[in-house]
C-alpha positions in Angstrom: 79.9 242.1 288.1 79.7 245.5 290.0 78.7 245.6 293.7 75.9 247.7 294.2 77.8 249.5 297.5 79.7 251.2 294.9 77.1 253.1 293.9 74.6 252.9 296.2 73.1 256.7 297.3 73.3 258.1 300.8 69.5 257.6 301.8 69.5 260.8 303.6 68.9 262.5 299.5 66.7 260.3 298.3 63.4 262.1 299.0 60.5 259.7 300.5 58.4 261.3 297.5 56.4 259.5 295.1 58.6 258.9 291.8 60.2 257.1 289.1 63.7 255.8 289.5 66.1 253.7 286.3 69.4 251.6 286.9 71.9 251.9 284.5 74.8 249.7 283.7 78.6 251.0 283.0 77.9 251.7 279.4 75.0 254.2 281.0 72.4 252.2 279.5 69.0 252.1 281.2 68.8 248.2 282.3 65.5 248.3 284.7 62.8 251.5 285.4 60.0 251.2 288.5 57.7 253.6 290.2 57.4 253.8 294.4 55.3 255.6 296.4 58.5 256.1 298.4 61.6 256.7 296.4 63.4 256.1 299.8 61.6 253.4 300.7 61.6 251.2 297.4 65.5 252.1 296.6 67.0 250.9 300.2 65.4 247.5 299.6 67.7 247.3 296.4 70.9 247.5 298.6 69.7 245.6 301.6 71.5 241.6 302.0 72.0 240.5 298.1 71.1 236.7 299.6 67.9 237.9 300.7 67.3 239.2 296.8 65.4 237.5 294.2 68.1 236.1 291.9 66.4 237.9 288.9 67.2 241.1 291.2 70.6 240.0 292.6 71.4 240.2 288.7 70.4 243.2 288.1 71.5 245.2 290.8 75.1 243.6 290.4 74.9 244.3 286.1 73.6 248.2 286.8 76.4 250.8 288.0 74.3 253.9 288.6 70.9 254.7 289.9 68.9 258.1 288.9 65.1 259.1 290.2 62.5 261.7 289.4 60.2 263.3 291.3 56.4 263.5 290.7 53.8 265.1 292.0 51.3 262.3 292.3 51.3 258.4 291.7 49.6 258.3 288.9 51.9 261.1 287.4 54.7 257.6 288.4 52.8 255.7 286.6 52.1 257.5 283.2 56.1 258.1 283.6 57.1 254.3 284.1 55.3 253.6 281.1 57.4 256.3 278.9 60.5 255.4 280.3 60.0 251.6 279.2 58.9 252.3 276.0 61.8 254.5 275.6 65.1 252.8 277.0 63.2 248.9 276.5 65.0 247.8 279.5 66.2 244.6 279.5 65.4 243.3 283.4 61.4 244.9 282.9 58.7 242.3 282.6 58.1 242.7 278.3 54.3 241.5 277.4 54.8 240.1 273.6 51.8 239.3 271.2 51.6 236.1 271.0 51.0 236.1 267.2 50.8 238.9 264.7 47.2 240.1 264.8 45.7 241.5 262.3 43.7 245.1 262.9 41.2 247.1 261.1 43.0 250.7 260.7 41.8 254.3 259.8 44.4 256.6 259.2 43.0 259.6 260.5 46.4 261.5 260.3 46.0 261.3 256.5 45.1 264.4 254.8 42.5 262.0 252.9 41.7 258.4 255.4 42.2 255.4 254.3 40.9 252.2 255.5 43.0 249.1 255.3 44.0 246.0 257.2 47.2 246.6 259.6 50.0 244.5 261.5 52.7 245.8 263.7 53.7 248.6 265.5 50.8 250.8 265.8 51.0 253.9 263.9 49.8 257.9 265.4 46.6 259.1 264.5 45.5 256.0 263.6 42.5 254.4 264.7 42.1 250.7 265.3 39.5 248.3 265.9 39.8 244.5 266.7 42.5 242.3 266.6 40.3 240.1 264.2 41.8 236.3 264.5 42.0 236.2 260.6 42.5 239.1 257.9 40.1 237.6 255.9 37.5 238.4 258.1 38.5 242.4 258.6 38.1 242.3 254.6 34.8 240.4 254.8 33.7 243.1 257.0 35.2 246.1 255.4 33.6 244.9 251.8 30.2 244.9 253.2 30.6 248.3 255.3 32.4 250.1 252.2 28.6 250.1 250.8 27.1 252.0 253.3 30.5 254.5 254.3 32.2 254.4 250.8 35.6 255.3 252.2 38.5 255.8 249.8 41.2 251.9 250.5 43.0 251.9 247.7 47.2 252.4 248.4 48.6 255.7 248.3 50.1 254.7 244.7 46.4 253.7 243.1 45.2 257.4 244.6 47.7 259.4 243.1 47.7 257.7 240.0 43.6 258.4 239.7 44.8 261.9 241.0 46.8 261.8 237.5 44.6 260.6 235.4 41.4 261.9 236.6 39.6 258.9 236.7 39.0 257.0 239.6 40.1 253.3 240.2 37.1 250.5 240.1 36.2 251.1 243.4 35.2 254.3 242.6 33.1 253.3 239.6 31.4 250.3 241.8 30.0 252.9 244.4 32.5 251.4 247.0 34.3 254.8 247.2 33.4 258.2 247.5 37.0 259.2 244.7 37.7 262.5 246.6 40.2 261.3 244.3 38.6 262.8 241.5 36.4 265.5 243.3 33.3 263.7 243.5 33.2 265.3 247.1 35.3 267.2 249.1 38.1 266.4 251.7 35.6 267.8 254.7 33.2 265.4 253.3 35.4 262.2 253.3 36.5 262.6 256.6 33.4 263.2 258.3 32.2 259.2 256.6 35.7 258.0 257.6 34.4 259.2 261.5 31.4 257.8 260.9 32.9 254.2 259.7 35.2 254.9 262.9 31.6 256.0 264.9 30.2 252.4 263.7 33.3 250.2 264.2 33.5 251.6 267.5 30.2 250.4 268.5 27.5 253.0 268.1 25.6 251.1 265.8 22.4 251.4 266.5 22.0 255.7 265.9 23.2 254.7 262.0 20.6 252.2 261.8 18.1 254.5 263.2 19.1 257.1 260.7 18.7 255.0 257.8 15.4 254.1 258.9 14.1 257.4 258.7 15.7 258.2 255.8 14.3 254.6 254.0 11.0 256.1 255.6 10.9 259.6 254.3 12.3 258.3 251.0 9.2 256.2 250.7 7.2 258.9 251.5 8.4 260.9 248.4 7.6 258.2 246.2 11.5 258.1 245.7 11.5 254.2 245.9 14.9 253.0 244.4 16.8 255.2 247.0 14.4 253.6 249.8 15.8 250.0 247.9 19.3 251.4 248.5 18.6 252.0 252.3 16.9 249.3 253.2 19.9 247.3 251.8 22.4 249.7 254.0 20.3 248.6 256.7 20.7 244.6 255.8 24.2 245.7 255.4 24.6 246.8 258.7 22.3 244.2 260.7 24.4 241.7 259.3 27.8 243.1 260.2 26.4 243.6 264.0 25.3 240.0 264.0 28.6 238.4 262.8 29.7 238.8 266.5 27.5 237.0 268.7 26.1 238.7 271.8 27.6 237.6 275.2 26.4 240.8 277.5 22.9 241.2 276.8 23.0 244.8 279.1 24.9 246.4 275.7 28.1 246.4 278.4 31.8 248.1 276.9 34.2 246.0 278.9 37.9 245.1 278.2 38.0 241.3 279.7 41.2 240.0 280.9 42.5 236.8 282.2 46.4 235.7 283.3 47.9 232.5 283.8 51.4 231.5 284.6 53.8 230.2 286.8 57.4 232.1 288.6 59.1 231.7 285.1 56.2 233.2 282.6 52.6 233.7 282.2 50.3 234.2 279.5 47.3 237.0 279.1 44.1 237.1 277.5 41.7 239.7 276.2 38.6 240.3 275.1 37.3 243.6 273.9 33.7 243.3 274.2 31.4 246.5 272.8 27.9 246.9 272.5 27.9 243.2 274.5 29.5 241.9 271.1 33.0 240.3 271.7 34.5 242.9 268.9 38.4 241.6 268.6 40.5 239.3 271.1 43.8 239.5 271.7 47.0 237.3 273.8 50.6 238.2 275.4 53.1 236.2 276.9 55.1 237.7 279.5 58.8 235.8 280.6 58.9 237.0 284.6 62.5 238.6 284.6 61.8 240.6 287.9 59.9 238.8 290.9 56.0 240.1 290.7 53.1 239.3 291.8 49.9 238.8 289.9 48.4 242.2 291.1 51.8 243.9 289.9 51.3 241.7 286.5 47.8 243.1 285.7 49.0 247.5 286.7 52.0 246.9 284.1 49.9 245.1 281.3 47.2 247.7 281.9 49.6 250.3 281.4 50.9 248.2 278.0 47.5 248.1 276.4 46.5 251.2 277.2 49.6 253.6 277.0 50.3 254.1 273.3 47.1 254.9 272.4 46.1 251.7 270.4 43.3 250.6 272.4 40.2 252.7 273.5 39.4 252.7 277.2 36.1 251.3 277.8 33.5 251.8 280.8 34.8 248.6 282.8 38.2 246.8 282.5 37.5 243.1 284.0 40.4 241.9 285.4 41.5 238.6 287.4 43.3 240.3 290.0 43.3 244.3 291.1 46.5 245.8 290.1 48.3 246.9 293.4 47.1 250.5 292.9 43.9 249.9 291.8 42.6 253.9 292.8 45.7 255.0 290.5 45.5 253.0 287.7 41.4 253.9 287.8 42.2 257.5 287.7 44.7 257.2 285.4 42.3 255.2 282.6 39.9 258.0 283.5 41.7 260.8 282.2 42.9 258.7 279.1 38.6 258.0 278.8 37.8 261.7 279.9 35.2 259.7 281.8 35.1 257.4 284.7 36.4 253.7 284.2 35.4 250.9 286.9 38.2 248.6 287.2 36.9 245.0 288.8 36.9 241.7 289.1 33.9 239.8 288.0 32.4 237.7 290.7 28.7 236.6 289.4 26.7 236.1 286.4 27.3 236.7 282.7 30.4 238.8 282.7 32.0 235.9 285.5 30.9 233.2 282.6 32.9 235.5 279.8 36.4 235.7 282.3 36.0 231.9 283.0 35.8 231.8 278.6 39.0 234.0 279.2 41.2 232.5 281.3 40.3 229.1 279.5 41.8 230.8 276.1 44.8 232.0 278.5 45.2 228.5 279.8 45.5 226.9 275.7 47.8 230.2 274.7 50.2 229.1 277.5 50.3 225.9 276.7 50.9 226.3 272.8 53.9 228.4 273.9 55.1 226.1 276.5 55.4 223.7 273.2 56.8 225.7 270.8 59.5 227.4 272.9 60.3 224.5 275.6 63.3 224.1 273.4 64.3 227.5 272.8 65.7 229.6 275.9 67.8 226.1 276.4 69.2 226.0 273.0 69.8 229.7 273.1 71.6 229.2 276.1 73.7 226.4 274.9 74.9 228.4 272.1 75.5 231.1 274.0 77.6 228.8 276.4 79.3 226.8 273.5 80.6 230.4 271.7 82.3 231.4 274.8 84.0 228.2 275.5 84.8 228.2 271.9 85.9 231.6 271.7 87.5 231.3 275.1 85.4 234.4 276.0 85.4 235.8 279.6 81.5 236.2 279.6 78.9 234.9 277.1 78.5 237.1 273.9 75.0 238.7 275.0 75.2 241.3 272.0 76.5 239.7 268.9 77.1 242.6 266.0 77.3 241.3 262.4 78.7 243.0 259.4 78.6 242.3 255.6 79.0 244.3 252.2 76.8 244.2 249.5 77.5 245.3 245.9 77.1 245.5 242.3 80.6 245.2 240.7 81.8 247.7 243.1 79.0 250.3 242.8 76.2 251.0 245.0 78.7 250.1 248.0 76.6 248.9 251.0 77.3 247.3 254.4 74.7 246.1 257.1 75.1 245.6 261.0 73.0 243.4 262.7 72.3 242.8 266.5 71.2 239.8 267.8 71.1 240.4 271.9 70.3 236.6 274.1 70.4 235.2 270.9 67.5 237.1 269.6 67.6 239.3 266.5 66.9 242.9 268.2 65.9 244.2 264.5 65.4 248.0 266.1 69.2 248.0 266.5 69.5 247.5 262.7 71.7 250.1 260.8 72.9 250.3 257.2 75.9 252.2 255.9 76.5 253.8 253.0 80.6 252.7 251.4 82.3 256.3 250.8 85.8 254.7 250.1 88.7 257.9 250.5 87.3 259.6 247.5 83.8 259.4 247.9 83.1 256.9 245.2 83.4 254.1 247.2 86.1 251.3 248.8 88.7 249.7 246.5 87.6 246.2 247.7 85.3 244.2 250.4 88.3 244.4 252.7 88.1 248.6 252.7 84.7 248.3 252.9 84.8 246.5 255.7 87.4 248.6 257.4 86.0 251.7 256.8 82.4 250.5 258.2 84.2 249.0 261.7 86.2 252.2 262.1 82.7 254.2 261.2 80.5 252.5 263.8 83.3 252.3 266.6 84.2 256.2 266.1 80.6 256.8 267.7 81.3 254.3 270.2 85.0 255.9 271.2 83.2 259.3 270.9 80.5 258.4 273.7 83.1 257.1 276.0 85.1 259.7 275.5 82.7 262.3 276.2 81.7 259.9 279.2 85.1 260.3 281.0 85.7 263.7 280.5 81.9 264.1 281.7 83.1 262.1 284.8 87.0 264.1 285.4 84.9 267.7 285.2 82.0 266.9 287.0 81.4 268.3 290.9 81.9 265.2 293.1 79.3 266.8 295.4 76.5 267.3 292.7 75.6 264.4 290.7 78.8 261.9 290.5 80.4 261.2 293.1 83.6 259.5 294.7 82.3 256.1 294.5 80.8 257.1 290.7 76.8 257.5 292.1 74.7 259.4 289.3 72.1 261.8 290.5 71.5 261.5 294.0 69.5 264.9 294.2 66.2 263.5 293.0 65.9 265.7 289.7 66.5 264.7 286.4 70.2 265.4 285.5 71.4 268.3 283.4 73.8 267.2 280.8 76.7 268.4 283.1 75.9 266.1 286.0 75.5 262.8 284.1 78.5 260.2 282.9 76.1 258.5 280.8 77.6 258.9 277.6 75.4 257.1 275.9 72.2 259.5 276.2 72.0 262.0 274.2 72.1 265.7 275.8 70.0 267.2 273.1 66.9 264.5 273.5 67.6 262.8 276.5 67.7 259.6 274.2 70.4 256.8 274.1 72.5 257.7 271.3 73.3 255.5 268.2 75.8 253.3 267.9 76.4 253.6 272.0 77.1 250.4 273.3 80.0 248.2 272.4 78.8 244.4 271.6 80.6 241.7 273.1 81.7 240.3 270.0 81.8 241.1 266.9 81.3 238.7 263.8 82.0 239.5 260.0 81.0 237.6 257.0 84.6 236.7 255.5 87.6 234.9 256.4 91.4 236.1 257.3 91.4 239.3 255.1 88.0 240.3 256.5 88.6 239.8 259.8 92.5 241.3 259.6 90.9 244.7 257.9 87.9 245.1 261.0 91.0 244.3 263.8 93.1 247.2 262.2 90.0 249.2 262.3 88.8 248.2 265.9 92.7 248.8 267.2 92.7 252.5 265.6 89.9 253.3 267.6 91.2 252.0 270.6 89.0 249.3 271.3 90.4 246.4 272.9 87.6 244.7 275.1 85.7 243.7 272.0 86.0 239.9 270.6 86.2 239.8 266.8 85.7 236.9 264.7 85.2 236.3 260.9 82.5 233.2 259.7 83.5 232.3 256.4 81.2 230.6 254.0 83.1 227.7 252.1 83.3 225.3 255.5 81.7 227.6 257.7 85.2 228.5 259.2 85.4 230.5 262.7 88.6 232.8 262.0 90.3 235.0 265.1 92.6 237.5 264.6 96.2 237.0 264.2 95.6 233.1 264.2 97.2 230.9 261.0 94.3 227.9 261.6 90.6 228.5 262.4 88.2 227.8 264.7 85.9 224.6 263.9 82.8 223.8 265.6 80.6 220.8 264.7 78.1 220.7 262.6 75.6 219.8 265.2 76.8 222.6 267.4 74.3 225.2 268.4 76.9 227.7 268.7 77.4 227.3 265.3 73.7 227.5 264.5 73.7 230.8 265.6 76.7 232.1 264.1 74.9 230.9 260.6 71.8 233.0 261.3 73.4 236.3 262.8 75.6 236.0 259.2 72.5 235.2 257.1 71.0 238.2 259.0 73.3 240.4 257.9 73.6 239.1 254.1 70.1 239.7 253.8 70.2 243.0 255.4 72.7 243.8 253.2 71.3 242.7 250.1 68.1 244.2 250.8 69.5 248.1 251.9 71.9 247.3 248.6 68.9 247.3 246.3 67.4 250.1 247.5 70.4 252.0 247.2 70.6 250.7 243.6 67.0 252.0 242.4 66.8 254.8 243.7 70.3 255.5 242.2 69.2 254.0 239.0 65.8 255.8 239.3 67.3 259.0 239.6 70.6 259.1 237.6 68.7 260.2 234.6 67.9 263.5 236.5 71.5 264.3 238.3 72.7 266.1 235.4 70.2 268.8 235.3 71.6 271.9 236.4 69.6 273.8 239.2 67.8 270.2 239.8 68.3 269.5 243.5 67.6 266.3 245.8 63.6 267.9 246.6 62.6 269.1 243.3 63.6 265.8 241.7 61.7 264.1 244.5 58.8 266.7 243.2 58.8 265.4 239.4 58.5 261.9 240.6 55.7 262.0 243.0 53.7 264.1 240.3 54.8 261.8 237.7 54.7 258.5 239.1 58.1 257.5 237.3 61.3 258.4 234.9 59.3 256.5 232.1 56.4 258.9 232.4 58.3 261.6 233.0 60.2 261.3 229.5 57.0 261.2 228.0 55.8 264.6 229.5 56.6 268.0 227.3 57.8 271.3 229.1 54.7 272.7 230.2 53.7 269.5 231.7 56.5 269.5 233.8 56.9 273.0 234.6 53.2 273.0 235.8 54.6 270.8 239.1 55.2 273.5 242.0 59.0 274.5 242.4 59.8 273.7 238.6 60.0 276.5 236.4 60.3 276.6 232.5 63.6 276.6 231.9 64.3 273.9 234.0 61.8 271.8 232.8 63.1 272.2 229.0 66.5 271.3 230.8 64.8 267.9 232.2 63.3 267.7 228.9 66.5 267.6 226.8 68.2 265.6 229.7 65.8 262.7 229.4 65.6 262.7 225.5 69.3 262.3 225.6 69.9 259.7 228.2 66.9 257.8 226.4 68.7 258.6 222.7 72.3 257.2 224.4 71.0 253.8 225.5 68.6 253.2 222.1 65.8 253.4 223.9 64.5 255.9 220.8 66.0 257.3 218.3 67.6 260.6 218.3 64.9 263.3 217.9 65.0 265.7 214.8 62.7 267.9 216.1 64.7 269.2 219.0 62.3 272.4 218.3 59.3 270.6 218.9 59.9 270.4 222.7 59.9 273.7 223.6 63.9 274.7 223.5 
């Protein structure tokens, strides 16, 4: 536990500017980021009377060991910059709005050379357009069926398109007038994307100039006595009506509005939307929020804002409805407005129908906390409790916050592959993820799973011992006047540090991002028992890391061995600690297994190929894309394969006669006597 007077900066240099300022810990990672008006101002109040603190900020001012700030020019310049920081460092003392559940969108890929629409989870995706959440997939396909008759946009995979690429035929989409097949030709790239931004024009509300146009086009078509294609419109106009009318209208004035609504309590709270266009409640969507720092509601509503619409995902509509205004309501107003490129009102309802709709709102806020409240109730104790049993187990100084996880997977010894897996308050933290690759000391991988194991330890504690070193001789060079000084304050001046004035190791000075493999865990578990664990201590003491707990889980009894010790560790069955232990090793097995096969297929995918002289890593890439696989690939002759771009003749016939062979050595076929007939 630091105490903040250690690094607390003069207040005399802190400028009383608008800005944004991030705490770091002693690893140098970012732990908390805020906006002031008042740089000066907001920062004092961190090192006032530590009683008089929120306990959620006692914590963090006595976990961080550095401060840093930037200057803006104007508040909502703090704002936009808040948001970037967060997303960046995902500190851990911020206020994190999680989805509730996995919503399901509508997507667009606009980024692709051809779009594609297609149902979409997750992390959203750049140049991508999306429209909802929807409550159920099946209802985005319901909708996306009907619509794909009036804008036939290509939905098929990317592996269906370049198949019909192939081939030249298009899949049955194609053939039941449910896609345009640029695949195929049948129009042209400009052509497909101006009806993908029309589908994007429709889904995005402007229904009623579509329907219009189909009208006069029904009309006119009628006139010409050309009455099957006025059949056709007037069912693109059915089809239409009846995808406006699946949502039922709740602002008859045609209003855009984004409708919010929050509930909670000092602990956590839960948030509500509705995205209402064209008065039709077009997708929904929920967050729950645990309060880490002490907020109000108004500060609650500015930093989900800035959630929902900072990456992009949402649109910004005319009016944002919300339960309380956000602290900086003029700010946050101007900020939307640019994002729009037009003016956004940003209220709270008070009368009539758009007060009914937040009162709908803030009753679906009300049922998603309490749904959470029932599935979690247990969980943050029982994390806790395991958490607390580990280090009394363990006889650990502080609770193992960061667990790391290791395990080898393999195939007989080949396609060597180890996994590490973070688990961080108990939590996988699946971002943190990384696989490695076995070299063993000749390149062809380690003699055993103990190797393996030591060589991956020493591998991802090199970085570590590289960052720390870099740190310290960062910290021995740098001008105790500019940047560090005595007490170990980072970056008083109020400008963001050049490389030479920073200790943080961890960020990198090239992107200003924190590096990989950059902060130590507090213990380390691998999947294995003596042997395993004896081969990651000799690793972790050649590095010079001694501050680390290591332990080894091994699977027969479920075993907890420590270094150097003749008996093991053995929790009960019922223990939560154990519990944990199970799924941080499970974690890693499947991790393992899973970046194991991949390594394996591709390998097995692309042995066939290796041997062909003047065939490197790209072109080899090349011949599969065009040919879909090795299989079709054997089946090609030489001017089928030297036709791909990059592959010339003679290195075609040498894939060619590669193939052939490998195929003739396994009996796939028999030898071929007409070596002549393939273009040799």
């Amino acid at each position: 536990m630091a105490d903040p007077s250690t690094y607390r900066p003069p207040s005399g240099e802190i400028p009383d500017e608008p800005g944004v300022y991030r705490f770091a810990d002693a690893h140098g990672r970012v732990i908390y980021v805020g906006k002031a008006k008042s740089l000066r101002s907001r920062l004092n109040s961190y090192f006032g009377d530590l009683a008089g603190l929120h306990p959620r900020t006692q914590q963090m001012v006595t976990t961080a060991a550095s401060v840093q700030w930037t200057v803006v020019g104007t508040e909502v310049e703090a704002l936009a910059l808040e948001y970037s920081w967060i997303k960046e460092y995902d500190p851990r003392f911020n206020i994190k709005y999680r989805d509730d559940k996995s919503y399901p969108y509508l997507a667009v890929t606009m980024g692709e050379e051809v779009p594609r629409v297609q149902v979409m989870r997750g992390a959203k995706r750049k140049d991508t357009r999306y429209f909802g959440p929807y409550a159920h997939a099946w209802a985005i396909r319901e909708t996306v069926d009907l619509l794909l008759q009036v804008f036939p946009v290509r939905s098929c995979s990317a592996g269906v398109y370049r198949r019909a690429v192939r081939e030249g035929r298009p899949c049955l989409l194609g053939y039941i007038d449910k896609c345009t097949a640029p695949c195929v030709g049948r129009v042209s790239l400009d052509e497909h994307r101006r009806l993908a931004e029309d589908f994007c024009d429709f889904m995005g509300g402007n229904t009623a100039k579509f329907t219009r146009r189909l009208t006069a086009e029904m009309r006119a078509a009628a006139t010409e006595l050309d009455y099957e294609r006025a059949a056709r419109l007037r069912d693109h106009i059915a089809t239409l009506e009846k995808v406006t009318e699946r949502n039922a209208v709740v602002l008859p004035d045609g209003t855009d509005a984004d409708v919010f609504a929050l509930v909670g309590d000092d602990l956590e709270a839960a948030v509500q939307v509705f995205h209402v266009r064209d008065g039709r409640i077009r997708g929904e969507r929920g967050w729950v929020v645990e309060k880490i720092e002490e907020v109000d509601d108004a500060a609650l509503v500015e930093r989900l804002l800035s959630q929902v619409y900072g990456d992009g995902a949402a649109s910004v509509p005319r009016e944002v409805l919300v339960p309380v205004l956000p602290t900086d309501v003029e700010q946050v107003q101007a900020w939307l407005s640019q994002l729009r490129g037009s003016k956004v009102s940003v209220r709270v309802p008070r009368r009539g129908d758009k007060r009914e709709l937040a009162a709908r709102v803030h009753a679906n806020a009300e049922h998603a906390l309490t749904l959470h409240r029932t599935r979690r109730a247990g969980d943050l104790t029982t994390r806790s409790q395991a958490l607390r049993e580990l280090q009394e187990a363990l006889d650990l100084d502080t609770a193992p916050l960061r667990i790391e996880c290791y395990d080898v997977s393999h195939t007989q010894g080949t396609y060597q592959v180890a996994s590490m897996v973070v688990f961080e308050d108990g939590l996988a933290r699946k971002g943190e993820y990384r696989s490695f690759t076995v070299r063993g000391p000749d390149g062809d991988g380690a003699a055993d799973d103990t190797a393996a194991m030591r060589e991956v330890i020493a591998r991802r504690f090199r970085h570590y011992t590289r960052s720390r070193g870099e740190a310290d001789e960062l910290a021995r060079s740098s001008d105790p006047t500019e940047g560090v000084g005595e007490r170990g304050e980072e970056h008083r001046t109020g400008r963001e540090p050049t490389p030479g004035e920073t200790v943080s190791g961890p960020i990198d000075e090239q992107t200003g991002r924190p590096r990989r493999f950059a902060y130590p865990p507090n213990l380390v578990v691998v999947d294995g028992g003596p042997p395993q664990v004896a081969a990651a201590a000799a690793a972790m003491d050649e590095a010079g890391v001694n501050d680390v707990a290591l332990i080894g889980l091994a699977k027969r009894l479920e075993e907890v061995w420590l270094p150097d010790d003749d008996f093991p560790v053995i929790l009960p069955r019922s223990s939560q600690g154990l519990y944990l232990l199970q799924r941080v090793r499970d974690e890693a097995h499947r991790f393992a297994i899973t970046a194991h096969r991949k390594r394996r297929s591709r390998g097995m995918t692309s042995s066939a190929l290796d041997a062909v002289p003047g065939l490197g890593p790209a072109r080899r890439q090349a011949l599969l894309d065009a040919f879909g696989s090795v299989r079709r690939l054997r089946e090609a002759d030489a001017e089928q394969i030297a036709a791909v771009p990059s592959i010339g003749l003679r290195t075609a016939r040498a894939v060619v006669v590669a193939l052939r062979e490998g195929a003739s050595a396994r009996g796939d076929e028999p030898p071929s006597a007409e070596a002549g007939k393939i273009g040799l």
